[in-house]
C-alpha positions as CSV (number, residue, x, y, z in Angstrom):
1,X,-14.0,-69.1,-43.5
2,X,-15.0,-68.8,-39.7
3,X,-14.6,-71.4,-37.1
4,X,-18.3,-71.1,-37.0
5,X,-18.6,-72.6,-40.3
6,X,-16.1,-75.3,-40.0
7,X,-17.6,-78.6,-39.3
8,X,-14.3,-79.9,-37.1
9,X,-14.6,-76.6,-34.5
10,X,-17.4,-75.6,-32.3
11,X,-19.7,-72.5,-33.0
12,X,-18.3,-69.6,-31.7
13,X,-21.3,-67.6,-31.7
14,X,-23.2,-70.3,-29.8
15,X,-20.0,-70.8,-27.3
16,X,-20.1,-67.2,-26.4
17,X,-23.9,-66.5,-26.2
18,X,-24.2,-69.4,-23.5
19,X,-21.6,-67.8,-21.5
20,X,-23.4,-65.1,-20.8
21,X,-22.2,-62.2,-23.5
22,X,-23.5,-59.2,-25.9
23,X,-25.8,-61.7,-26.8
24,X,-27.5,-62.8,-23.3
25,X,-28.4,-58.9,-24.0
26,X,-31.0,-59.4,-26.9
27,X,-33.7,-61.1,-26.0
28,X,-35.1,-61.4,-29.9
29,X,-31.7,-62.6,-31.2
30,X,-32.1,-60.0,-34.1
31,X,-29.4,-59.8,-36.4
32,X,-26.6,-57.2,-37.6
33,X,-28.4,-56.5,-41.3
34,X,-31.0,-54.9,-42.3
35,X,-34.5,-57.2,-43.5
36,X,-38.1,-56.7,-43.3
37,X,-39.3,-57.3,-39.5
38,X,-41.0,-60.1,-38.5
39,X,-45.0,-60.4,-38.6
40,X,-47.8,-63.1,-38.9
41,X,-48.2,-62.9,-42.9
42,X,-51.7,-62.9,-44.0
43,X,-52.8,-63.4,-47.9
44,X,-55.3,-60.9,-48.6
45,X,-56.2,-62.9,-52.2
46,X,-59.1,-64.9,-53.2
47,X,-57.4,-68.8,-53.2
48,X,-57.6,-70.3,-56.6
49,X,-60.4,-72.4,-57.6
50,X,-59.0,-75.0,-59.5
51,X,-62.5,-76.9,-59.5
52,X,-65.8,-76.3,-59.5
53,X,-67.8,-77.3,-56.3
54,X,-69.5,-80.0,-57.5
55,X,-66.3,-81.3,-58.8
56,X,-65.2,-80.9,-55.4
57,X,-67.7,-82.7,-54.0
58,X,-67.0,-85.5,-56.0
59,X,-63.6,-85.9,-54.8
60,X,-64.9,-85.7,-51.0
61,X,-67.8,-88.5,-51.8
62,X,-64.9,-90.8,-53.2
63,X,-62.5,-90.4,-50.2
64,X,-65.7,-90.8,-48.1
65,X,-65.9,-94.0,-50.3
66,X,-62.7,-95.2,-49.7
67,X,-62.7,-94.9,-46.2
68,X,-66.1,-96.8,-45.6
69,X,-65.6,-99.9,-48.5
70,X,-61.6,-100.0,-48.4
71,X,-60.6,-98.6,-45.3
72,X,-57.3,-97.9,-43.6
73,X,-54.3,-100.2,-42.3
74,X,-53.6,-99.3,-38.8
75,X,-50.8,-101.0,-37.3
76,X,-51.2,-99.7,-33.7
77,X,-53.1,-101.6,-31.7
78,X,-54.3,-99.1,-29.2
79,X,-55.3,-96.7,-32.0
80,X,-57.4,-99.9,-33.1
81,X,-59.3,-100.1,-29.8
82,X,-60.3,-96.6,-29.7
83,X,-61.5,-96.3,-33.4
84,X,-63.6,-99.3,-32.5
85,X,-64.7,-97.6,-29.1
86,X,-65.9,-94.8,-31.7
87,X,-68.1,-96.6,-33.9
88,X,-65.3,-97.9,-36.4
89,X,-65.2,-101.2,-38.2
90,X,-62.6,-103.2,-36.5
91,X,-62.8,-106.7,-37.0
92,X,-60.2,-109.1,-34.8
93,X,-57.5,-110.3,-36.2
94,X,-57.1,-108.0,-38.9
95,X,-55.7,-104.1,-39.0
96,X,-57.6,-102.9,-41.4
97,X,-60.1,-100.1,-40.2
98,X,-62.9,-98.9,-41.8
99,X,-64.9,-96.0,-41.2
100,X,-68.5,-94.4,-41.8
101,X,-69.2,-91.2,-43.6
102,X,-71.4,-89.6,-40.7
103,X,-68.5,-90.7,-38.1
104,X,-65.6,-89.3,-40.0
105,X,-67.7,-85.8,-40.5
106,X,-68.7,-85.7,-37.3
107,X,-65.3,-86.4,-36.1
108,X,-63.9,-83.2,-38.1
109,X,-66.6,-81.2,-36.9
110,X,-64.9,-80.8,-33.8
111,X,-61.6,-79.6,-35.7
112,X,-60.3,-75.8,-34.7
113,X,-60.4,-73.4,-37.9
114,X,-57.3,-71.7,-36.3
115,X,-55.4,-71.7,-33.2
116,X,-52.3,-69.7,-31.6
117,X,-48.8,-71.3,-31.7
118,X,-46.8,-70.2,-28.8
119,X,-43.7,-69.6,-28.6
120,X,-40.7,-69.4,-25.8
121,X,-40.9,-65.1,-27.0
122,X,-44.6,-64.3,-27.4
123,X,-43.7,-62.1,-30.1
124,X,-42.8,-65.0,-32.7
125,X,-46.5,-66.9,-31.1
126,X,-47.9,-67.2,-34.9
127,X,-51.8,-68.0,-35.7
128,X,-52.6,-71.3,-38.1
129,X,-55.4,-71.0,-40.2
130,X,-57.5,-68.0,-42.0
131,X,-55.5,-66.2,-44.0
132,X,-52.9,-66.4,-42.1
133,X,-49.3,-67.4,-43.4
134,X,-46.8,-69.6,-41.8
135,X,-42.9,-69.6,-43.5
136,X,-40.8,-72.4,-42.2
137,X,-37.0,-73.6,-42.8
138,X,-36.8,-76.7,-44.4
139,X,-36.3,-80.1,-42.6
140,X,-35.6,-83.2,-42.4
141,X,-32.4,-83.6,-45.1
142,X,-30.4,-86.5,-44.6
143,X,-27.6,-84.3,-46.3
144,X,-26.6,-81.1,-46.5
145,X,-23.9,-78.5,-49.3
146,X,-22.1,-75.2,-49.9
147,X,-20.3,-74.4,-52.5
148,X,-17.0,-74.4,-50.7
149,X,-17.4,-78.4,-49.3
150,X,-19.9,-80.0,-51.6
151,X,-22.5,-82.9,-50.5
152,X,-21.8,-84.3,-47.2
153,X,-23.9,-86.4,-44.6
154,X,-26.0,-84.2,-42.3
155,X,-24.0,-82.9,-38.5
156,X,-24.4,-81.3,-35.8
157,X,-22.6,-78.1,-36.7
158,X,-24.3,-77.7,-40.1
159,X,-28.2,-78.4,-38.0
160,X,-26.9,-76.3,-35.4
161,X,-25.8,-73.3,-38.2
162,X,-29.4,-73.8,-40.4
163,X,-30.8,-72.8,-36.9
164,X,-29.1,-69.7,-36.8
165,X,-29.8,-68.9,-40.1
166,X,-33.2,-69.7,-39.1
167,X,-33.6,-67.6,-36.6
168,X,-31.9,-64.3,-38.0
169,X,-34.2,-64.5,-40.7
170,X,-37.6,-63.0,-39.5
171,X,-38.9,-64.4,-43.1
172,X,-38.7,-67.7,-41.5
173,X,-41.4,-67.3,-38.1
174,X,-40.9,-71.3,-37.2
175,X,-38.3,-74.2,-37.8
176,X,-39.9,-77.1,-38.8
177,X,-38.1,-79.6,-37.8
178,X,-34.1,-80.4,-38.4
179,X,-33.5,-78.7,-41.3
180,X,-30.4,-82.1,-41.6
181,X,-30.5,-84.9,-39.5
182,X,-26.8,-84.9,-37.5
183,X,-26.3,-88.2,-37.8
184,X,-23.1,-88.2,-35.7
185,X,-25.6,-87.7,-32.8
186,X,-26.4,-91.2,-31.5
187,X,-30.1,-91.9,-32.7
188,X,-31.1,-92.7,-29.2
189,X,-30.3,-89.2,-27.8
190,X,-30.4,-87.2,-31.1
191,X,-34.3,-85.9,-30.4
192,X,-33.0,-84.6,-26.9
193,X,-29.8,-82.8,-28.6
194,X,-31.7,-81.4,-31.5
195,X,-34.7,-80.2,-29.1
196,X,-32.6,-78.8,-26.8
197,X,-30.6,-76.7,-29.6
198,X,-34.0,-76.0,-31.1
199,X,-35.5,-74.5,-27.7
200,X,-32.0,-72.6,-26.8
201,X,-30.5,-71.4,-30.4
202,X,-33.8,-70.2,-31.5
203,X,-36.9,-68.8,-30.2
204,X,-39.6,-69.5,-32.4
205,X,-42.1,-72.7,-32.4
206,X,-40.7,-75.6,-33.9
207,X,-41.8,-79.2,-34.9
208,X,-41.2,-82.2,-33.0
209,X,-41.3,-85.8,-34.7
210,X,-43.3,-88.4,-34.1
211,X,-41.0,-91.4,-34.1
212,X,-42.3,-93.0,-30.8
213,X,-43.8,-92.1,-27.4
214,X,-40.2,-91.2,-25.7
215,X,-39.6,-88.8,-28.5
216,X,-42.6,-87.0,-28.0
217,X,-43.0,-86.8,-24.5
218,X,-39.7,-85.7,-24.2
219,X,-40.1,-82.3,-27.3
220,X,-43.2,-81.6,-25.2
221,X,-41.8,-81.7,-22.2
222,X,-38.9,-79.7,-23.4
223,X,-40.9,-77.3,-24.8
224,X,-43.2,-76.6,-21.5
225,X,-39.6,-75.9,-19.8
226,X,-38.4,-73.7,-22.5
227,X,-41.7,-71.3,-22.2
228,X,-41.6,-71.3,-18.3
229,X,-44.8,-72.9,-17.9
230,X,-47.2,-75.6,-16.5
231,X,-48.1,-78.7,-17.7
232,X,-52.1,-77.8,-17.2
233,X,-51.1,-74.0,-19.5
234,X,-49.0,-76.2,-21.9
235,X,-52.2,-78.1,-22.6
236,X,-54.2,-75.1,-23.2
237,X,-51.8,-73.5,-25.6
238,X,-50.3,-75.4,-28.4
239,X,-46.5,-74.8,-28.5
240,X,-45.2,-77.1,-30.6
241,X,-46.2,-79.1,-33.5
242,X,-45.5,-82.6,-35.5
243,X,-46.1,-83.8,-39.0
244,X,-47.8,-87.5,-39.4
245,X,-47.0,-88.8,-42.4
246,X,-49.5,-91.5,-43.6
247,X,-47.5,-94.7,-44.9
248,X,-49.2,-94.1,-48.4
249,X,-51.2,-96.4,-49.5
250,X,-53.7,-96.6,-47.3
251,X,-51.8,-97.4,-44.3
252,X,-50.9,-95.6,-40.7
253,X,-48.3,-97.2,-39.0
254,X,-46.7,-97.4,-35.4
255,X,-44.9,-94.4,-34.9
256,X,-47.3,-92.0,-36.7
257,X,-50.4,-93.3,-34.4
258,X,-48.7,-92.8,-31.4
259,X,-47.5,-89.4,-32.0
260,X,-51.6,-88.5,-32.6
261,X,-52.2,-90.3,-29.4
262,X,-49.3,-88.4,-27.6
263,X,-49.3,-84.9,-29.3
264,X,-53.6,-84.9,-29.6
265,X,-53.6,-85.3,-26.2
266,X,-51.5,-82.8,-25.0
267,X,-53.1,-80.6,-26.8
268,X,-50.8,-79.8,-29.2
269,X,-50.9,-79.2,-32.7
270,X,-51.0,-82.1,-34.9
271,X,-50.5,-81.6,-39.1
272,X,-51.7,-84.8,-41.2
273,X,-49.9,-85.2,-44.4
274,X,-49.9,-88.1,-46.7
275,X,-47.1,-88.1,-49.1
276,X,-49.1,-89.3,-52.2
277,X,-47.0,-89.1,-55.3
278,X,-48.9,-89.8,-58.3
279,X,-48.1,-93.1,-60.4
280,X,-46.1,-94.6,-57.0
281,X,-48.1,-94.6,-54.1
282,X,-50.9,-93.2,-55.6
283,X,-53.2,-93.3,-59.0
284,X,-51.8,-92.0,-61.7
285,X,-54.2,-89.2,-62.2
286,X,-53.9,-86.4,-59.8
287,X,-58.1,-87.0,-59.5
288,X,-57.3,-90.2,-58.3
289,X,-53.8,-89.0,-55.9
290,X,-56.0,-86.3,-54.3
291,X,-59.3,-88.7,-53.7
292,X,-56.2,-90.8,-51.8
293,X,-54.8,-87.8,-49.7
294,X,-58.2,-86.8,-49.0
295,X,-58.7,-90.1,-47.2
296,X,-55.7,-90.6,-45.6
297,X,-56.0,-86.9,-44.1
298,X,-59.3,-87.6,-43.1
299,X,-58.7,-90.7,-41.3
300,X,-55.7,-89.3,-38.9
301,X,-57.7,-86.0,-38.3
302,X,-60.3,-87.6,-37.4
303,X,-58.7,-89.9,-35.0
304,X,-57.0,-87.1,-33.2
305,X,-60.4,-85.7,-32.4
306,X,-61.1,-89.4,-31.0
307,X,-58.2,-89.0,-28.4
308,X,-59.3,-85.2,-27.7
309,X,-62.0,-83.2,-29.3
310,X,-61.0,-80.3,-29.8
311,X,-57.5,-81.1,-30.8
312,X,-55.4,-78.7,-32.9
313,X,-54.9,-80.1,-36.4
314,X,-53.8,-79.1,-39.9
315,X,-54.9,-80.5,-43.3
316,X,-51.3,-81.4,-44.8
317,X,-51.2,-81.8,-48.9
318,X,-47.9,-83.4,-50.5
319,X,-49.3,-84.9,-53.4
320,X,-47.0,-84.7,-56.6
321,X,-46.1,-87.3,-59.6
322,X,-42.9,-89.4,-60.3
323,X,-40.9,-89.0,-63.2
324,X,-42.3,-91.7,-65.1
325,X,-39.0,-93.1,-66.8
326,X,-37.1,-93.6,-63.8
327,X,-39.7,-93.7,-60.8
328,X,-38.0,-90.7,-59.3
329,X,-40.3,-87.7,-57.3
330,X,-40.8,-84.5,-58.9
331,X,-41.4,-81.3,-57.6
332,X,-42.2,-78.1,-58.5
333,X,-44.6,-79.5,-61.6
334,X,-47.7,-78.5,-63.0
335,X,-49.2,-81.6,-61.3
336,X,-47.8,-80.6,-58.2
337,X,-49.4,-76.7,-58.2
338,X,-53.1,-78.3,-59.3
339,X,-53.1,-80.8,-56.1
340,X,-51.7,-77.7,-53.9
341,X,-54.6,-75.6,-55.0
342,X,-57.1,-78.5,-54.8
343,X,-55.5,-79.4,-51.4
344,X,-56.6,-75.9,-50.5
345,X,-60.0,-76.2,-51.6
346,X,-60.5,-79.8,-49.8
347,X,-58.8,-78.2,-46.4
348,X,-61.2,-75.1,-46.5
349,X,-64.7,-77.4,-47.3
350,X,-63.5,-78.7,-43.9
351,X,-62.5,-76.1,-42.3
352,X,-59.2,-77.2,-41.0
353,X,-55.8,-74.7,-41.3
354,X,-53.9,-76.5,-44.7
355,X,-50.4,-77.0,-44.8
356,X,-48.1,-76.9,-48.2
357,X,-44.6,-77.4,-49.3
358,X,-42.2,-75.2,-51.2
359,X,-40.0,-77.9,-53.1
360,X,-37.6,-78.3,-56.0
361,X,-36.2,-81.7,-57.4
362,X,-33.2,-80.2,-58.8
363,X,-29.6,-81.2,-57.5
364,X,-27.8,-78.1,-57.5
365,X,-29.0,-74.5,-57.0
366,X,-29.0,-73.2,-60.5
367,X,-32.5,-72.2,-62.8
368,X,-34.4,-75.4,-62.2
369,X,-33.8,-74.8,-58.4
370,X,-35.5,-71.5,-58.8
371,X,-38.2,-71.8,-61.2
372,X,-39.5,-75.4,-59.5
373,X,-39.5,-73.5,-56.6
374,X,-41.3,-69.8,-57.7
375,X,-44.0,-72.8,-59.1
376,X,-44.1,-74.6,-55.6
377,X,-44.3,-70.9,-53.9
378,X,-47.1,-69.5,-56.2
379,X,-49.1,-72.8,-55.6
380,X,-49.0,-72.8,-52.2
381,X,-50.1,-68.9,-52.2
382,X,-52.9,-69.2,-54.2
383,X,-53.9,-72.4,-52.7
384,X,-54.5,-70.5,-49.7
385,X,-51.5,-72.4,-47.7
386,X,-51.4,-71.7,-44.0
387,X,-47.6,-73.4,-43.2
388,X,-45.3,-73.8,-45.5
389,X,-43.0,-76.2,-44.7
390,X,-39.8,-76.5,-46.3
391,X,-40.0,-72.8,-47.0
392,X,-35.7,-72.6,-47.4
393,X,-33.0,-74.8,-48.1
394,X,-34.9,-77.5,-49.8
395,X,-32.4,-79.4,-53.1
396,X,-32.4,-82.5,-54.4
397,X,-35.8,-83.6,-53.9
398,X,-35.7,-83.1,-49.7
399,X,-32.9,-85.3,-49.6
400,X,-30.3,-82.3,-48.8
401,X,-30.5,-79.0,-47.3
402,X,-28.4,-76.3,-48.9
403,X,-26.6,-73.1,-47.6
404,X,-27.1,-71.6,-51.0
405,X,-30.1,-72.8,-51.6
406,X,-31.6,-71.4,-48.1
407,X,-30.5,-67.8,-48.9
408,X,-32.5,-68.1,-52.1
409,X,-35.6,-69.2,-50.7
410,X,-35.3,-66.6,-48.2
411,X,-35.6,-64.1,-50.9
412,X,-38.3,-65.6,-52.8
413,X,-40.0,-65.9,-49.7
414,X,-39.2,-61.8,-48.8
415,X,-40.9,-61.2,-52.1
416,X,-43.6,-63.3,-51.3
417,X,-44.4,-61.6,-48.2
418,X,-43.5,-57.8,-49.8
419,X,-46.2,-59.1,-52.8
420,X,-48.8,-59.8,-50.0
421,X,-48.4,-56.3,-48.5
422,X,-51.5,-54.5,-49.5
423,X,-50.9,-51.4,-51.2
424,X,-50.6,-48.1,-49.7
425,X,-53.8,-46.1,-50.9
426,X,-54.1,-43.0,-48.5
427,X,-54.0,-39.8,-50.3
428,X,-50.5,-39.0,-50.1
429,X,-49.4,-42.2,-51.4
430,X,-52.2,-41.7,-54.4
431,X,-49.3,-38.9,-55.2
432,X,-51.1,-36.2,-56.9
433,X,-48.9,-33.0,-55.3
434,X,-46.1,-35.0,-57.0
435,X,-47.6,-35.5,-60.0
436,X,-48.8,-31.7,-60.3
437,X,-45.3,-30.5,-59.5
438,X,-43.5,-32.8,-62.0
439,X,-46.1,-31.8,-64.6
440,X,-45.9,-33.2,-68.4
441,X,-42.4,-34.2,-69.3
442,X,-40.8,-34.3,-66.1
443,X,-39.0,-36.9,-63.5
444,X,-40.0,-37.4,-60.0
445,X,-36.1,-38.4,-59.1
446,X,-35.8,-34.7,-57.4
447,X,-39.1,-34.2,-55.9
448,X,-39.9,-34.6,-52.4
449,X,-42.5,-37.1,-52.6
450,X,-39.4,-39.5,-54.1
451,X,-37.1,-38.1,-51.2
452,X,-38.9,-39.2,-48.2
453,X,-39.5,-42.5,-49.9
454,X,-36.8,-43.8,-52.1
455,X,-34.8,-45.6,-49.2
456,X,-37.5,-48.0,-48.5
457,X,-40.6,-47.4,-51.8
458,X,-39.3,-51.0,-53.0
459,X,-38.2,-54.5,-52.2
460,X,-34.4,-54.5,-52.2
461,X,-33.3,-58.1,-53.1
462,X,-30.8,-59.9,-51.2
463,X,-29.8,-61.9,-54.8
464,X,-30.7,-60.2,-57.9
465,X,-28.1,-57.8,-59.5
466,X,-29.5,-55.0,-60.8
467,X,-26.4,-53.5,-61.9
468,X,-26.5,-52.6,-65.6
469,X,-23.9,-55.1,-67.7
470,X,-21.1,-52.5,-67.6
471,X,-20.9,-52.3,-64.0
472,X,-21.5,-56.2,-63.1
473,X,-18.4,-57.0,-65.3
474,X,-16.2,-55.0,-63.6
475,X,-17.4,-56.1,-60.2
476,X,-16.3,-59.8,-61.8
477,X,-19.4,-60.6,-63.3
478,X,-20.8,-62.4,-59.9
479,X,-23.7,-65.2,-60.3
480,X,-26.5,-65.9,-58.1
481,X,-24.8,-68.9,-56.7
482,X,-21.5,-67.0,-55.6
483,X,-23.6,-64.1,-54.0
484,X,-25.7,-66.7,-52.1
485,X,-22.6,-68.5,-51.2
486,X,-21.4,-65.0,-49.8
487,X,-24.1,-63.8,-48.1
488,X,-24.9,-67.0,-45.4
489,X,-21.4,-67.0,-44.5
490,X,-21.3,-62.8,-43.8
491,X,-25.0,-63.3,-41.8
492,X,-23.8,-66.7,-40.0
493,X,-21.3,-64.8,-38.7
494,X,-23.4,-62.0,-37.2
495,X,-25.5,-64.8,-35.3
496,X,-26.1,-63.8,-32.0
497,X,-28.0,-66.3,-29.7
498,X,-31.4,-65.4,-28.4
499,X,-31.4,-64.4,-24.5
500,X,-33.1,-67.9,-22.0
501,X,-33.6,-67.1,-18.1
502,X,-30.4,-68.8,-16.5
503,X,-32.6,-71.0,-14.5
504,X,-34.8,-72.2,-17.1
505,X,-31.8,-73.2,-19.1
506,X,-30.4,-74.9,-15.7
507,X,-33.7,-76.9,-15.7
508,X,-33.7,-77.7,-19.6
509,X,-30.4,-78.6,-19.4
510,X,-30.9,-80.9,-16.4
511,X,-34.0,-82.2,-17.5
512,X,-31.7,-83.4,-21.0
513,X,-28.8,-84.9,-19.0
514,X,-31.6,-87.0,-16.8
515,X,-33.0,-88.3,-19.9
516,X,-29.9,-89.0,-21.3
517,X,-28.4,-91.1,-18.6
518,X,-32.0,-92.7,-18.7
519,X,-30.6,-94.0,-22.4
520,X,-33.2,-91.4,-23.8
521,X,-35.6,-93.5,-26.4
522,X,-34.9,-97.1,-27.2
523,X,-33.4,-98.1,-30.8
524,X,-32.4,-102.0,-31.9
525,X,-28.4,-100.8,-31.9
């Protein structure tokens, strides 16, 4: 194994690039084997239907319900005053909120269909909503495996490698978030460490959390400096983006809040998602789970258009069940693909870009690990998802990101994107020359038609084995799992850092070591 991969020495790749070499060179950080190049995905299919309209309806008229005779728990007490400031029921002394129908749908009215990304390189800027398709590394693992070292808590050397494999995959066009948490990073500088590797070791948009105002202000600030640009241009063109997590049920707390009043603001992109798992935090009946997420999303999307109309702002659906014997999430379920294309159906009545999930709950990277995940995939396709978070790397639930695992998803997600390539239907590629010169009986191996084609006519798999029994055997009969376990090391290896103007990384890493000696955000340890 390299010193790149070993979790006691620093990343040589990363060591060299910042010095200056081959890879200061290459401003797109491409890598040394061949893949599909990168593009904005779009999904040229219908979305699923999974109900009818007026069944539809009656979902939205519930949620509407929900919001005006329930309401909402809001523990921020400025998000409070300005709900109240916009017509909301707020009564003193209590936190719960409640909302009118007409106020809420005005509110969303003001939502963008789709906006732009940006990026630090303009060619990964990536558009969120239509039909477009957004494919992003997993995030937010509190643990992290390979085959070679097992389960092991989450580092900066592993986050710092799932970035590079981020960014040499062009399958992946963002990071959304820390694909592990590097807990050896002391949790009052870790947002400033993880930012900066985020805006230096990659160049694509990433996702910033929302875990109080310092944190925020800071992955904004860090991303203006990374692009090379003003505050006032920052404002106008969403670069980064965060995920608000509703405290299901029925409740937005501290942290979230103050990320919508901090990100909305700034104009950048804000995602709502309630994590709504059916039979735990949410009815039992996915009816019920989605007339729950429906709510919940409505209620922070609409207060982001409170702090700025206008605001950028994504429908998020994570709705799924619990296994019922033990209380545990599942993923990858029939009950999980319904609420993805339902989610999709509730985003588009509104208008507003939706956001999925491909997810697994098994523990290792074996058939479960694939088939959950070709059923979270296919869901969030045909529900018309426009980010896929999570899109590689995702075990155990979310509660570890895996080297394996992320090479896998990276395949299934090349498939994906080869599947939505629409066909090639100009008249040589309708083949009839061929056909006529093969005649009855005949093979087209030989003909030119096949020759000017076969290197690139079909998807070639980074996984499968299509090596007839005979063969595989006396290559050592290799499984999935060892070819996966090959293959990140061999690409890892070939990372080369994406090129930065010296004197914006002077200024990033300045502006770091200011807010670092500042104590960077405030914890209680």
């Amino acid at each position: 194994m390299t010193a790149a991969l070993h979790p006691a020495e620093p990343a040589l790749a990363t060591d060299r690039a910042r010095r200056g070499g081959r890879a200061g060179k290459r401003a797109g950080g491409s890598a040394a084997f061949e893949q599909p190049p990168f593009r904005q995905l779009k999904n040229p299919l219908v979305p699923t239907r999974l109900v009818s309209d007026d069944e539809l309806e009656s979902i939205h008229l519930a949620s509407l319900r929900v919001l005006k005779e329930i309401g909402i728990d809001v523990l921020h007490d400025e998000a409070r005053r300005i709900m109240k400031a916009h017509g909301a029921d707020v009564r003193e002394g209590s936190e719960r909120v409640r909302f009118d129908s007409d106020m809420i749908l005005e509110l969303i009215a003001y939502c963008p269909p789709e906006f732009t990304l940006h990026a630090r390189n303009p060619a990964h800027n990536l558009h969120f909503g239509g039909n477009n398709v957004i494919l992003s590394m997993m995030a937010s693992a509190p643990n992290c495996s390979d085959l070679d070292r097992g389960r092991r808590p989450g580092n900066q050397v592993d986050y710092r490698n799932f970035l590079r494999l981020a960014q040499m995959h062009n399958i992946l066009q963002c990071t959304g978030g820390y694909p592990v948490e590097p807990i050896d990073i002391h949790p009052s500088v870790r947002h400033l460490e993880c930012i900066r590797d985020l805006a230096t070791l990659t160049d694509k948009v990433f996702h910033i959390y929302s875990l109080g105002k310092e944190r925020n202000v800071d992955g904004i600030e860090i991303a203006r400096i990374a692009r090379g640009v003003s505050r006032e241009q920052l404002m106008e063109e969403p670069s980064v983006f965060t995920i608000i997590n509703t405290n299901s049920p029925l409740k937005l707390d501290v942290p979230m809040m103050e990320g919508i009043i901090q990100m909305a603001s700034m104009g950048q992109a804000v995602i709502v998602t309630p994590f709504t798992l059916s039979g735990a935090m949410a009815p039992v009946t996915i009816a019920g789970a989605l007339v729950q997420q429906n709510a919940e999303a409505l209620s922070g999307i609409a207060f982001a258009q409170m702090v700025k109309k206008g605001a950028p702002v994504g429908y998020g659906g994570f709705t799924s069940n619990v296994d019922m014997k033990s209380g545990a999430p599942a993923f990858g379920t029939p009950e999980y693909m319904k609420a993805q294309l339902a989610g999709g159906q509730l985003a588009r009545r509104y208008n507003i870009p939706y956001r999925t999930s491909n997810t697994c709950a098994a523990n290792t990277v074996d058939a479960q690990a694939g088939y959950e995940s070709v059923f979270s995939l296919w869901g969030a396709i045909q529900g018309g998802g426009n980010l896929m978070m999570h899109g590689a790397g995702w075990l155990e639930g979310g509660l570890r990101c895996s080297y394996e695992k992320t090479i896998l998803d990276i395949d299934l997600l090349q498939m994906v994107a080869e599947f939505l390539t629409p066909l090639d239907l100009s008249e040589d590629a309708l083949g009839f020359d061929a056909i006529q010169s093969v005649g009855p009986g005949g093979h087209f191996f030989g003909t030119q038609h096949t020759q000017e084609r076969y290197k690139t006519a079909f998807y070639s798999p980074i996984v499968s084995d299509w090596r007839n029994f005979e063969t595989w055997t006396e290559a050592g009969s290799p499984t999935a799992l060892e070819r996966t376990n090959k293959v990140w090391k061999e690409r890892l290896a070939a990372y080369e850092e994406p090129y930065m103007d010296p004197a914006i990384r002077e200024e990033l890493n300045d502006f770091v070591e200011k807010r670092r000696a500042e104590g960077g955000a405030p914890t209680d340890f």
